[in-house]
Structure formats: structure tokens, C-alpha cells
PDBQT receptor file of N, H, CA, C and O in Angstrom, charges set to zero:
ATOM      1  N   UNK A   1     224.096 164.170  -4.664  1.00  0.00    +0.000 N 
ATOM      2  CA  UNK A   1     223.676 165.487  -4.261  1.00  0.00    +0.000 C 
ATOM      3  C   UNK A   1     222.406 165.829  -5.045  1.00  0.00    +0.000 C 
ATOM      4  O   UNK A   1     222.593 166.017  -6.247  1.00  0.00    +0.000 OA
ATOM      5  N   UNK A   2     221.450 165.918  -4.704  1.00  0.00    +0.000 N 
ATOM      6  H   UNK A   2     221.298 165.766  -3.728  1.00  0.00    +0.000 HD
ATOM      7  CA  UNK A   2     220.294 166.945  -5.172  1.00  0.00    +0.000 C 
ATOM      8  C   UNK A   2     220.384 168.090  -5.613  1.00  0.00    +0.000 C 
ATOM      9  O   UNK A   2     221.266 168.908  -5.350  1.00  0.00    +0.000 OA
ATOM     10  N   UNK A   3     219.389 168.230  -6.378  1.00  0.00    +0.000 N 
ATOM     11  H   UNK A   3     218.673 167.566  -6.592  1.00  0.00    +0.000 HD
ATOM     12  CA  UNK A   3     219.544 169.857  -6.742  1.00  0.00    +0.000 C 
ATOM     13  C   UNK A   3     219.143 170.772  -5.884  1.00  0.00    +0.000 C 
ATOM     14  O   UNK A   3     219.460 171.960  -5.939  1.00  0.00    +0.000 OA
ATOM     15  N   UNK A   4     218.550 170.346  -5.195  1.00  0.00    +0.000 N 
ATOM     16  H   UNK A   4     218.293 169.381  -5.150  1.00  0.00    +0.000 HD
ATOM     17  CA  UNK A   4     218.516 171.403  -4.218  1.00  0.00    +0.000 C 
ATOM     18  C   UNK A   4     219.939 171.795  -3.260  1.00  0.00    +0.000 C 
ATOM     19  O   UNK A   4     220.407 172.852  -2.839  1.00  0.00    +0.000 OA
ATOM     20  N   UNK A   5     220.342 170.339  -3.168  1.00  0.00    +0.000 N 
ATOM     21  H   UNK A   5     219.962 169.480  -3.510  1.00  0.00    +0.000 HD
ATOM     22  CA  UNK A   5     221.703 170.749  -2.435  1.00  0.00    +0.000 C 
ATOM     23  C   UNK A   5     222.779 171.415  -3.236  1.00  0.00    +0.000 C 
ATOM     24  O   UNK A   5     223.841 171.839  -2.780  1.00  0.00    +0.000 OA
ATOM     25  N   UNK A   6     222.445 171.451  -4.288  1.00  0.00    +0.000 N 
ATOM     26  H   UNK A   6     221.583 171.106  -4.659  1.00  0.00    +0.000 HD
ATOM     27  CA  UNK A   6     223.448 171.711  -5.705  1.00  0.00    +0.000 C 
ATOM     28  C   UNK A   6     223.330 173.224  -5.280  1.00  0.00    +0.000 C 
ATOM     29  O   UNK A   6     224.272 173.997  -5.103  1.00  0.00    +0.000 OA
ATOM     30  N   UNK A   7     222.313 173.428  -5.184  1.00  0.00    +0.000 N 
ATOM     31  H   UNK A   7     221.548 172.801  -5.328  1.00  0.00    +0.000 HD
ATOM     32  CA  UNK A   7     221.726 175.261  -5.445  1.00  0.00    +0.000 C 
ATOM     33  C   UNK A   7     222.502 175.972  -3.940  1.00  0.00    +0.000 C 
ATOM     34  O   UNK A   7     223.104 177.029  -3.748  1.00  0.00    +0.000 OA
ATOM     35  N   UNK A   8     222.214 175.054  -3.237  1.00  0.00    +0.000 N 
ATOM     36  H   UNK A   8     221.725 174.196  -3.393  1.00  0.00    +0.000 HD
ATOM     37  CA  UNK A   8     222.342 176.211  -1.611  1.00  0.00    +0.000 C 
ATOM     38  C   UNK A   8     223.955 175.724  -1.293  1.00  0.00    +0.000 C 
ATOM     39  O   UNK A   8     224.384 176.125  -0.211  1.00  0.00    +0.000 OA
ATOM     40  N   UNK A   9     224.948 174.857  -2.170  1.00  0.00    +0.000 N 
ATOM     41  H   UNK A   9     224.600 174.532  -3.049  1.00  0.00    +0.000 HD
ATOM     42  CA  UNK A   9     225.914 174.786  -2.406  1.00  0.00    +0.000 C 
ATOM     43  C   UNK A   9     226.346 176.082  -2.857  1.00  0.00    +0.000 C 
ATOM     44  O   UNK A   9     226.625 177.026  -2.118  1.00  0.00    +0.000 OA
ATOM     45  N   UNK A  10     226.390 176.071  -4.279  1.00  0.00    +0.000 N 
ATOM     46  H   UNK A  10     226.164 175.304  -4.880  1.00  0.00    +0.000 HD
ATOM     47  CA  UNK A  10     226.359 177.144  -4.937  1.00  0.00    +0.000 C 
ATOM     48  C   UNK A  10     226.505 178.851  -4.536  1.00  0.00    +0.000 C 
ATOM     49  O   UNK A  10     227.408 179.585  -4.937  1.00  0.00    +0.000 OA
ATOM     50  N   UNK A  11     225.443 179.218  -3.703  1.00  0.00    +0.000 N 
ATOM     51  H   UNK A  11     224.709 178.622  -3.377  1.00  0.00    +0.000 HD
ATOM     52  CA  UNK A  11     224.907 179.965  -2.845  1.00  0.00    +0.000 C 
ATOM     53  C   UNK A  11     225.725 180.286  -1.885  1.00  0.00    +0.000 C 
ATOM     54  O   UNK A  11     225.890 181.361  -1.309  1.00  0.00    +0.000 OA
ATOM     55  N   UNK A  12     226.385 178.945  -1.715  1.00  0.00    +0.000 N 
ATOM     56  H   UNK A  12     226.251 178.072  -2.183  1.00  0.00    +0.000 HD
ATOM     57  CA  UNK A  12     227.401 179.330  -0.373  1.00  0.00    +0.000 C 
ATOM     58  C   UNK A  12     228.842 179.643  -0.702  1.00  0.00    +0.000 C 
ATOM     59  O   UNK A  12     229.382 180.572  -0.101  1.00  0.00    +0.000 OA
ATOM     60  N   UNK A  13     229.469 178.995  -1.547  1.00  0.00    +0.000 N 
ATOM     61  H   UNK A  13     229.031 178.240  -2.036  1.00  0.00    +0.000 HD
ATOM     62  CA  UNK A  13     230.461 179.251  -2.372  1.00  0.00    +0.000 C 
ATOM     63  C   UNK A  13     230.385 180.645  -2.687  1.00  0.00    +0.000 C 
ATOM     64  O   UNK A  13     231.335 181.318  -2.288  1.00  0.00    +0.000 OA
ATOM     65  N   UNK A  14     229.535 181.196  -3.269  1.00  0.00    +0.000 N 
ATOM     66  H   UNK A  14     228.763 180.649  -3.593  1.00  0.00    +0.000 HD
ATOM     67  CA  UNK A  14     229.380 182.563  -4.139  1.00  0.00    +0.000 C 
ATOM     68  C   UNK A  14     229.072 183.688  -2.964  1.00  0.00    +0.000 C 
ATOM     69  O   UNK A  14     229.418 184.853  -3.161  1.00  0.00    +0.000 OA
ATOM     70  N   UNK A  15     228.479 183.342  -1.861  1.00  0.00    +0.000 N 
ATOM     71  H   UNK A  15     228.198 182.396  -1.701  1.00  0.00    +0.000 HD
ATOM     72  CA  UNK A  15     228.782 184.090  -0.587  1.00  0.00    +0.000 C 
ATOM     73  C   UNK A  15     230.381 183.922  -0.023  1.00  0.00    +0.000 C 
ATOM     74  O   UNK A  15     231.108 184.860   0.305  1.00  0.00    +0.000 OA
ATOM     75  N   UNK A  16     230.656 182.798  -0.003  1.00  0.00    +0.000 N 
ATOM     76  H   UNK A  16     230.065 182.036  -0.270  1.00  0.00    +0.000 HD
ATOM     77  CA  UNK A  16     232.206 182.287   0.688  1.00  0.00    +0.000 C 
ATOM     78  C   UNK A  16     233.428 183.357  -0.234  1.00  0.00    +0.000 C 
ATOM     79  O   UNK A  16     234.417 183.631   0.445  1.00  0.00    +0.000 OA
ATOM     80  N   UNK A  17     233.415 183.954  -1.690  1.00  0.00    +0.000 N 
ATOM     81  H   UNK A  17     232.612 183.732  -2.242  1.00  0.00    +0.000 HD
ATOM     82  CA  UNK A  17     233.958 184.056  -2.209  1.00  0.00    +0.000 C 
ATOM     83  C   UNK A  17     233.921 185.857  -2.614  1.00  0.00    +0.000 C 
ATOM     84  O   UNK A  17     234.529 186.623  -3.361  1.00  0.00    +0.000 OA
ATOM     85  N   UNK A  18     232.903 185.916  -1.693  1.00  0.00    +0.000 N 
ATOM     86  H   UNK A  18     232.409 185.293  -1.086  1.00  0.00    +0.000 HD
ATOM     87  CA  UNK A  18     232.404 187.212  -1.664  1.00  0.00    +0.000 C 
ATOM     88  C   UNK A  18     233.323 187.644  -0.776  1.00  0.00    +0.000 C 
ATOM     89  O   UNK A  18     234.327 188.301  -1.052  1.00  0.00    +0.000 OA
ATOM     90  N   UNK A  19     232.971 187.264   0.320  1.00  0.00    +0.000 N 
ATOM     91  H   UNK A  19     232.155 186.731   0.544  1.00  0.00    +0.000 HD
ATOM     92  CA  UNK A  19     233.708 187.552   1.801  1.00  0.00    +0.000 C 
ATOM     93  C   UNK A  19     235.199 187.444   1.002  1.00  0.00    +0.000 C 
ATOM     94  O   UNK A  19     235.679 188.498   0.585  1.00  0.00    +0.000 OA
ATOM     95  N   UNK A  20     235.855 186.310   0.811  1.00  0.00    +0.000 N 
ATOM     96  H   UNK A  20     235.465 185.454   1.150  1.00  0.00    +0.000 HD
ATOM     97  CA  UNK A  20     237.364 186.058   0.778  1.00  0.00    +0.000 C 
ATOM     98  C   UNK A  20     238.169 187.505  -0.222  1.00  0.00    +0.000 C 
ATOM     99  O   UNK A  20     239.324 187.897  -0.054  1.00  0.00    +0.000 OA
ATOM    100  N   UNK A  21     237.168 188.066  -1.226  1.00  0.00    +0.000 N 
ATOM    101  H   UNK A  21     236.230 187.747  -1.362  1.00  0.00    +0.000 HD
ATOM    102  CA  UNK A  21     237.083 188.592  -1.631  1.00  0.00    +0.000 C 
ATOM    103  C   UNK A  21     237.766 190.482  -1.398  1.00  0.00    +0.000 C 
ATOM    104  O   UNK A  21     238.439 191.365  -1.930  1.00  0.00    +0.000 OA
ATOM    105  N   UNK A  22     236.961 190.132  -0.215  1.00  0.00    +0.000 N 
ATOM    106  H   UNK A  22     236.415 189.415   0.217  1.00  0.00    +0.000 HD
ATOM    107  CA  UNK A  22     236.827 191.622   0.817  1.00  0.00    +0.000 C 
ATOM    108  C   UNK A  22     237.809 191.542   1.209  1.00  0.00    +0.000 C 
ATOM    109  O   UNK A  22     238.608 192.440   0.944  1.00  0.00    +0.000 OA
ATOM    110  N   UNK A  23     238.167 190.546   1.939  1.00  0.00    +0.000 N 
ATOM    111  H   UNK A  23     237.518 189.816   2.154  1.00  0.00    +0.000 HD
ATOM    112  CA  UNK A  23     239.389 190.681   2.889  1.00  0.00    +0.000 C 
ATOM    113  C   UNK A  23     240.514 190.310   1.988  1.00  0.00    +0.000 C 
ATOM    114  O   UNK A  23     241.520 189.931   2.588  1.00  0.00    +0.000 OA
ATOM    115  N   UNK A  24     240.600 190.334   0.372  1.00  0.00    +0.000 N 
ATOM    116  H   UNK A  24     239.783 190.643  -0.116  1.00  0.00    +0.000 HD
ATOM    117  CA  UNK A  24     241.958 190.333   0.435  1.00  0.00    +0.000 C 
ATOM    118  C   UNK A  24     242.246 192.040  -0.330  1.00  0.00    +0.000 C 
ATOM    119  O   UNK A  24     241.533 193.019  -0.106  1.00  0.00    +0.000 OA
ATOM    120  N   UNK A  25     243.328 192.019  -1.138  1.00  0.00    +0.000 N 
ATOM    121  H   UNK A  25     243.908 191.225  -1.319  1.00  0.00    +0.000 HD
ATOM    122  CA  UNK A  25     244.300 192.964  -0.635  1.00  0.00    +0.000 C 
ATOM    123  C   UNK A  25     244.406 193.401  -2.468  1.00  0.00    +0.000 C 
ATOM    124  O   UNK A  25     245.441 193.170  -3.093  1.00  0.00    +0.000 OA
ATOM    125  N   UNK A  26     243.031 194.116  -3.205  1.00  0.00    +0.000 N 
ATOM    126  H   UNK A  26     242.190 194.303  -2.697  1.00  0.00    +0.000 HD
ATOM    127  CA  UNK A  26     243.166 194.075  -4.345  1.00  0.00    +0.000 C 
ATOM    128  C   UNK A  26     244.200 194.000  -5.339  1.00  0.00    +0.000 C 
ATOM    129  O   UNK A  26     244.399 193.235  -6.283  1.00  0.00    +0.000 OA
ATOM    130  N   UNK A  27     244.991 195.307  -4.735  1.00  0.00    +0.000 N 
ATOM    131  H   UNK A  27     244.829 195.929  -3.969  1.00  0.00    +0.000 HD
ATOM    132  CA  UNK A  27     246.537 195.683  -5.783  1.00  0.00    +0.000 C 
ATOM    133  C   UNK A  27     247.303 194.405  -5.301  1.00  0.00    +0.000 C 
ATOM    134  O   UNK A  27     248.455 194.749  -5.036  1.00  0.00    +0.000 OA
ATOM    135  N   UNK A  28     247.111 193.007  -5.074  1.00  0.00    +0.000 N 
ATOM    136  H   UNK A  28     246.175 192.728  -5.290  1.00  0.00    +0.000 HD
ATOM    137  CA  UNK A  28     247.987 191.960  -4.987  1.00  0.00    +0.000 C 
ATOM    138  C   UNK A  28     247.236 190.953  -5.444  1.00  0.00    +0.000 C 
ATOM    139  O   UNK A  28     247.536 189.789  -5.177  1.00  0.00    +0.000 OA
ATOM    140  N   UNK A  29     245.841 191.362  -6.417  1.00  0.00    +0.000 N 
ATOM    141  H   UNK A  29     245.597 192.307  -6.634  1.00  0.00    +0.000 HD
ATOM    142  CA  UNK A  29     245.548 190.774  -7.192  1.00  0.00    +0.000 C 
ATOM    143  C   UNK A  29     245.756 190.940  -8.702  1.00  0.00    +0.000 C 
ATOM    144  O   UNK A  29     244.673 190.888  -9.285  1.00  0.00    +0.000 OA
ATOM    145  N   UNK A  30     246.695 191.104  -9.440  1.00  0.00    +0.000 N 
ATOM    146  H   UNK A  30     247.575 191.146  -8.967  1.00  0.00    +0.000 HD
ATOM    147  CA  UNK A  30     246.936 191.524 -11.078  1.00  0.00    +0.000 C 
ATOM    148  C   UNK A  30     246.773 190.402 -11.430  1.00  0.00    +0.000 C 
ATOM    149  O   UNK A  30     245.651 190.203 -11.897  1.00  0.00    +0.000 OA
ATOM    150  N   UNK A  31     247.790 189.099 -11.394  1.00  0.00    +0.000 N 
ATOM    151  H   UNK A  31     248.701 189.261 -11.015  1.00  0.00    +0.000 HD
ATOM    152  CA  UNK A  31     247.326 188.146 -12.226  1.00  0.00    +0.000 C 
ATOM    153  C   UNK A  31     246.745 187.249 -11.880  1.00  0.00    +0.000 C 
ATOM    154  O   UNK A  31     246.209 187.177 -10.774  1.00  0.00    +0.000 OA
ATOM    155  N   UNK A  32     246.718 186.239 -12.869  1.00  0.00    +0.000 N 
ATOM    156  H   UNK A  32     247.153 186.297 -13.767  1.00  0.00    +0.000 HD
ATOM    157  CA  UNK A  32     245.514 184.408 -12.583  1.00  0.00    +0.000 C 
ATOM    158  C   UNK A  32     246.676 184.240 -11.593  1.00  0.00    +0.000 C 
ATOM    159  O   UNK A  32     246.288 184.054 -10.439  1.00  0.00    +0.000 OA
ATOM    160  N   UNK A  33     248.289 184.263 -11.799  1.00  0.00    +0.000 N 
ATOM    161  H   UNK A  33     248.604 184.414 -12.736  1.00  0.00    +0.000 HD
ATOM    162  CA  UNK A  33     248.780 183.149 -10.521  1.00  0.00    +0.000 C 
ATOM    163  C   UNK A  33     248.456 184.135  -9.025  1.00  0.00    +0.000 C 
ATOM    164  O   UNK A  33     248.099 183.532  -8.013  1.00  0.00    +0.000 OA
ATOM    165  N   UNK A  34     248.642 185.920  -8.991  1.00  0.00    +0.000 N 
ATOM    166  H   UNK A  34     248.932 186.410  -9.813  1.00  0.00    +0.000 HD
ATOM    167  CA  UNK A  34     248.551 185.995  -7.628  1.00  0.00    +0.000 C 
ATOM    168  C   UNK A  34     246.871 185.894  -7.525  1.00  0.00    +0.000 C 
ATOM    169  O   UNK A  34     246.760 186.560  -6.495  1.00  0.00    +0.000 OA
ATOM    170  N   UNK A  35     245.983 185.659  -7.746  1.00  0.00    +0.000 N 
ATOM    171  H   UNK A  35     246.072 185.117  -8.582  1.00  0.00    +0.000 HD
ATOM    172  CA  UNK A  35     244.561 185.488  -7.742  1.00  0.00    +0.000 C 
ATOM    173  C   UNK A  35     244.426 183.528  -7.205  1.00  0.00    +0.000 C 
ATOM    174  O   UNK A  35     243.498 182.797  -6.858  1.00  0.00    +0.000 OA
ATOM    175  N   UNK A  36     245.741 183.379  -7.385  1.00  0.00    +0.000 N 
ATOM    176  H   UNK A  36     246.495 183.972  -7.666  1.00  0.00    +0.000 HD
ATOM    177  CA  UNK A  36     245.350 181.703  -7.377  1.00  0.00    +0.000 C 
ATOM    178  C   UNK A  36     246.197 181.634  -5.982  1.00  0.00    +0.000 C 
ATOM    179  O   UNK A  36     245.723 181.009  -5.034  1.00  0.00    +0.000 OA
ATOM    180  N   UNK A  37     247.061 182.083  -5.911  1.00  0.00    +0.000 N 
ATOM    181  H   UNK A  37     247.446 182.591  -6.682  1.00  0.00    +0.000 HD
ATOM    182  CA  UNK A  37     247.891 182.234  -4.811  1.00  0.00    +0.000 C 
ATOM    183  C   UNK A  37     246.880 182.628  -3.156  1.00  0.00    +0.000 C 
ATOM    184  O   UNK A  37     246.996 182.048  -2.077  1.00  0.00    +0.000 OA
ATOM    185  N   UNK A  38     245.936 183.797  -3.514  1.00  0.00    +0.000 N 
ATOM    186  H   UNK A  38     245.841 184.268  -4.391  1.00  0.00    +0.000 HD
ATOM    187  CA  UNK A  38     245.618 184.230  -2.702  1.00  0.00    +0.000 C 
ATOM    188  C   UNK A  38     244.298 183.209  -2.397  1.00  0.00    +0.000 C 
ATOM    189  O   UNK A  38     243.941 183.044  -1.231  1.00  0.00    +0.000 OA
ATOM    190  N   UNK A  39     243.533 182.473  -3.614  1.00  0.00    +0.000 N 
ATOM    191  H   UNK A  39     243.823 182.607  -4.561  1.00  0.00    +0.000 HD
ATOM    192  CA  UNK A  39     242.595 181.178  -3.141  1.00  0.00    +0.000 C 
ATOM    193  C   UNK A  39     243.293 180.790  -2.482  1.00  0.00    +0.000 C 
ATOM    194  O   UNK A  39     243.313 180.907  -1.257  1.00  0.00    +0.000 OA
ATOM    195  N   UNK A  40     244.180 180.120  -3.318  1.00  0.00    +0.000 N 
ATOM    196  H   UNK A  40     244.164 180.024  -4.313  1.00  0.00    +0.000 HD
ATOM    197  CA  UNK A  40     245.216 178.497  -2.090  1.00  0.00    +0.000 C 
ATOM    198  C   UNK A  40     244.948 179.113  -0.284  1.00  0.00    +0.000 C 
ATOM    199  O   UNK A  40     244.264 178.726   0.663  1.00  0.00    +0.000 OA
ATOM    200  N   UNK A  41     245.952 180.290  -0.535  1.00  0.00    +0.000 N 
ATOM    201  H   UNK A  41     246.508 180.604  -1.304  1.00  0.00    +0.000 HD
ATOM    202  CA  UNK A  41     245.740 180.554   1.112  1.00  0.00    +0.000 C 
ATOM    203  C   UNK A  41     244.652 180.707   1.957  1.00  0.00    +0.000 C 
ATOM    204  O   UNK A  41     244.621 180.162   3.061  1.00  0.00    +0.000 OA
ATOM    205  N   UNK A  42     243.632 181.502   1.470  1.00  0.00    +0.000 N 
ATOM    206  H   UNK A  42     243.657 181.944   0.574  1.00  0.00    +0.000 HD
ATOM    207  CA  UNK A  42     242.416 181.398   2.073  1.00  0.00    +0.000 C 
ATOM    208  C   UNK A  42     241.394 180.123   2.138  1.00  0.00    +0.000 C 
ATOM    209  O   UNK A  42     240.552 180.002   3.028  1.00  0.00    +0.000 OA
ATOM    210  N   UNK A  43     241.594 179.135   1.012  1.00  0.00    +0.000 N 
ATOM    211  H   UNK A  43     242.279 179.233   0.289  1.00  0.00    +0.000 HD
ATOM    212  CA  UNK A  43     241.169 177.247   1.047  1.00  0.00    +0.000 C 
ATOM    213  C   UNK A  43     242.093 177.156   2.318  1.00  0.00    +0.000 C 
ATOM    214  O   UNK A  43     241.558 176.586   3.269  1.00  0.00    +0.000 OA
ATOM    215  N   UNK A  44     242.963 177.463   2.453  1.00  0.00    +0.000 N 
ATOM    216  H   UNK A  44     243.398 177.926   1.681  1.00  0.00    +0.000 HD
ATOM    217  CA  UNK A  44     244.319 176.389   3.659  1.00  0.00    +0.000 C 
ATOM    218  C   UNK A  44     244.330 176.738   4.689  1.00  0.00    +0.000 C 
ATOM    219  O   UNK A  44     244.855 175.980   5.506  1.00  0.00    +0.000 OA
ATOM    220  N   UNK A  45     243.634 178.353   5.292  1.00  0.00    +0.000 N 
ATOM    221  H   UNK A  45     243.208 178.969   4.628  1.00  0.00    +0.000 HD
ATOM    222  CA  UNK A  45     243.373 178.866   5.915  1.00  0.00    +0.000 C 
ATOM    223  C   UNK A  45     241.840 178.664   6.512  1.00  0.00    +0.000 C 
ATOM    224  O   UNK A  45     241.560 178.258   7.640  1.00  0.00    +0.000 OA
ATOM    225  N   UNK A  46     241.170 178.947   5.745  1.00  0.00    +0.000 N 
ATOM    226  H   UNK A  46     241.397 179.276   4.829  1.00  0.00    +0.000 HD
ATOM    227  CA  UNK A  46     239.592 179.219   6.624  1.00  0.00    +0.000 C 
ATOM    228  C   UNK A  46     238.653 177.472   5.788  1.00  0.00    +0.000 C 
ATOM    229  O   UNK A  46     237.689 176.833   6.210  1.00  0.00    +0.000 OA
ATOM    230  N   UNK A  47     239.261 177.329   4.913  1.00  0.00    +0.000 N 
ATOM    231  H   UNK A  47     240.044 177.849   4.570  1.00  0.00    +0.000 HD
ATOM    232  CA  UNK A  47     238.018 176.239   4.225  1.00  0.00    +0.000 C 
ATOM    233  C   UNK A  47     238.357 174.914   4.741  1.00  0.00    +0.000 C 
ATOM    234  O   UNK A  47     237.671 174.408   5.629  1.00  0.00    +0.000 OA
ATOM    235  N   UNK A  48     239.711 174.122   4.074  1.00  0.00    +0.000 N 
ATOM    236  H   UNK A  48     240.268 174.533   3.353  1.00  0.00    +0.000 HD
ATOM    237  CA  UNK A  48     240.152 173.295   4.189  1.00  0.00    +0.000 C 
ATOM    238  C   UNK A  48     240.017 172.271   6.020  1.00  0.00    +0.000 C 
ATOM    239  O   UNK A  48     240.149 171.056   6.161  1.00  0.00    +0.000 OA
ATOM    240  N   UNK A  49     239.725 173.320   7.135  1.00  0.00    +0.000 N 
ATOM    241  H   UNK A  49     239.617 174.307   7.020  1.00  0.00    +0.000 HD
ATOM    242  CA  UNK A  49     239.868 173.209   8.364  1.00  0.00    +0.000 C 
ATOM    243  C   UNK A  49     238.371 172.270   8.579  1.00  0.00    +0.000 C 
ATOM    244  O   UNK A  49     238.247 171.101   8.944  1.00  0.00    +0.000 OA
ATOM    245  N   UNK A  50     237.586 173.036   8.293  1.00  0.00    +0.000 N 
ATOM    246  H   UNK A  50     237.688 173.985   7.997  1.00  0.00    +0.000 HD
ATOM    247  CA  UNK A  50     235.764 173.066   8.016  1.00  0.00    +0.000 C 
ATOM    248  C   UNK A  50     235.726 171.751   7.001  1.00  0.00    +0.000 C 
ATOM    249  O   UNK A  50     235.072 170.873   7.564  1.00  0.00    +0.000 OA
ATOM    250  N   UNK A  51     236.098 171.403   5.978  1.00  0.00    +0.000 N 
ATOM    251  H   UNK A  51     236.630 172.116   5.521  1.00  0.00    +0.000 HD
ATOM    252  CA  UNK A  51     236.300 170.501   5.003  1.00  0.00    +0.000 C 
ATOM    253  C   UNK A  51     236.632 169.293   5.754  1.00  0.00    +0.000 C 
ATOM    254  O   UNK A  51     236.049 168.225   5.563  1.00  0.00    +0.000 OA
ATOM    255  N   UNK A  52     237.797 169.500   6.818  1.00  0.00    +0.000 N 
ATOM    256  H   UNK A  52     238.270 170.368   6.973  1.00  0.00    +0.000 HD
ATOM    257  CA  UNK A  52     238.190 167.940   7.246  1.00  0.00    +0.000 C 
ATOM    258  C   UNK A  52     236.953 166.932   8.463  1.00  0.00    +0.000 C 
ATOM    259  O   UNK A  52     236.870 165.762   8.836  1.00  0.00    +0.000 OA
ATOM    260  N   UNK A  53     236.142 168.286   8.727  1.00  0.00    +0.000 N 
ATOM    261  H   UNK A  53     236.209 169.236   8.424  1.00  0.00    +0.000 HD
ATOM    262  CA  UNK A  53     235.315 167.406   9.583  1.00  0.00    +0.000 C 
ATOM    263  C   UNK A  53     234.409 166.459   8.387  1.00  0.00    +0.000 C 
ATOM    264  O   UNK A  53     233.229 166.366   8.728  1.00  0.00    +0.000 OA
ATOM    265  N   UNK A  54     234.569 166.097   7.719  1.00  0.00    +0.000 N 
ATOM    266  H   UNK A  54     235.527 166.172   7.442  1.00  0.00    +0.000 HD
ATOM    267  CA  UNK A  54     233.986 165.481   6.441  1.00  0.00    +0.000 C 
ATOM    268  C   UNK A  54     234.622 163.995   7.024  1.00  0.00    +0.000 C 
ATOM    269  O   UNK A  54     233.968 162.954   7.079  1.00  0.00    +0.000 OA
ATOM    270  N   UNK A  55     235.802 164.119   7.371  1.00  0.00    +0.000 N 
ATOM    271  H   UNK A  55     236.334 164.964   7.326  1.00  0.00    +0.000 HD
ATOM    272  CA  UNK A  55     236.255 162.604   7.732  1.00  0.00    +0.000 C 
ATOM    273  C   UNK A  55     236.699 162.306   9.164  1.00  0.00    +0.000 C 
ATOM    274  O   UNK A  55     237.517 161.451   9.503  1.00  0.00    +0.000 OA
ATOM    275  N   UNK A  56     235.945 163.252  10.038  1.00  0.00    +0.000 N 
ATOM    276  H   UNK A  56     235.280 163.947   9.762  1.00  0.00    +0.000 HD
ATOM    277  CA  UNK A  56     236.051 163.709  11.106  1.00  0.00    +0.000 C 
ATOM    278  C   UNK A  56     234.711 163.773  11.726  1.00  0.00    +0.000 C 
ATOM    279  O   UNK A  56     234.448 164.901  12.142  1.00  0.00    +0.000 OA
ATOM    280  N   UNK A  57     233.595 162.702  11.946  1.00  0.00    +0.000 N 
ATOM    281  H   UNK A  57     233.809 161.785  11.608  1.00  0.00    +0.000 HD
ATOM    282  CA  UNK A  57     231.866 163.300  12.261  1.00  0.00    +0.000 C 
ATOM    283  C   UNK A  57     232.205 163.984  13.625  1.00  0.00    +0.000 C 
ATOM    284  O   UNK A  57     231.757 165.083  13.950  1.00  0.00    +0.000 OA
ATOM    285  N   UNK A  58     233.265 163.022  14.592  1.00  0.00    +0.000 N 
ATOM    286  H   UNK A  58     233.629 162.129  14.328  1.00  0.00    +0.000 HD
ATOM    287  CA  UNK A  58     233.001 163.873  15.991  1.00  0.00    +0.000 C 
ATOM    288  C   UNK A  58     233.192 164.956  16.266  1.00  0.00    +0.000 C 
ATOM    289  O   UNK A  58     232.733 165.478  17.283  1.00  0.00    +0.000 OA
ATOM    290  N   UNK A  59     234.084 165.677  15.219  1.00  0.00    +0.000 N 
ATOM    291  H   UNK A  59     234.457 165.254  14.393  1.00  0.00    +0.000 HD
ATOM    292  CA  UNK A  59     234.276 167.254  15.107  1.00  0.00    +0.000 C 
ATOM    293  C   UNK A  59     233.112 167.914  14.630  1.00  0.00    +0.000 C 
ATOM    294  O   UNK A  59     232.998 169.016  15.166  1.00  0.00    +0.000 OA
ATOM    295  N   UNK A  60     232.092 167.621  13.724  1.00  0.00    +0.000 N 
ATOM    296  H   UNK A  60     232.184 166.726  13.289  1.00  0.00    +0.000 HD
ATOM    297  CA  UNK A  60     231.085 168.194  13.276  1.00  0.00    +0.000 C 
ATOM    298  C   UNK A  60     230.737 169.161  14.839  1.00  0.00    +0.000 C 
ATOM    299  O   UNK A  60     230.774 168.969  16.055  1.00  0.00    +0.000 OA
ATOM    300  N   UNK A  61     230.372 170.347  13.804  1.00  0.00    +0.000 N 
ATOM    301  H   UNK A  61     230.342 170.503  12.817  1.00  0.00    +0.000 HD
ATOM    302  CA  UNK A  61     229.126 171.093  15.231  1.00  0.00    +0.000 C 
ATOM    303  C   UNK A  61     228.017 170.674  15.657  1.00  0.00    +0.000 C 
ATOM    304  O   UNK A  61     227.423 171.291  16.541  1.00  0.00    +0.000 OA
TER     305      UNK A  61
């Protein structure tokens, strides 16, 4: 990976996490586990799907 790809990585994550952010459900964030709880689901939900075309090219958009 380049640094450039490093950066607009980065960039996207920190947007991605923004959003996931919004839509969850603050007062069911108190601790590291429900904060970790609520990643897992949103990775298993919206990321993980997007992630598998990685070993998948004919799915790519």
C-alpha cells in the first residue's frame, strides 16, 4: 500500500466511523464491551459484505 493509499484509507475509515457513529444509539454506548459490541455489528452488517468482494472480483462494482 502507498501512502497515498494509506491516507485516503484512513480518510475513509474516519468518515465510515463517523456515520456508524450517528446511527447508533448513544445511551447503549457506556462501556469498551457495549462500544465493541455495537462495531462487531455494524463490521457484520454494512462492512464485512463490501470486504468479501476482495475475494470475489466478479462482485466488484
Amino acid at each position: 500500500m502507498t501512502p497515498l493509499e494509506r491516507l485516503e484509507l484512513e480518510a475513509c475509515i474516519n468518515r465510515a466511523s463517523e456515520i456508524l457513529y450517528k446511527n447508533a444509539d448513544p445511551d447503549s454506548l457506556e462501556t469498551l464491551e457495549d462500544i465493541e459490541t455495537a462495531v462487531r455489528e455494524h463490521v457484520l452488517e454494512n462492512v464485512s459484505p463490501q470486504i468479501a468482494r476482495l475475494g470475489a472480483p466478479s462482485l466488484a462494482p
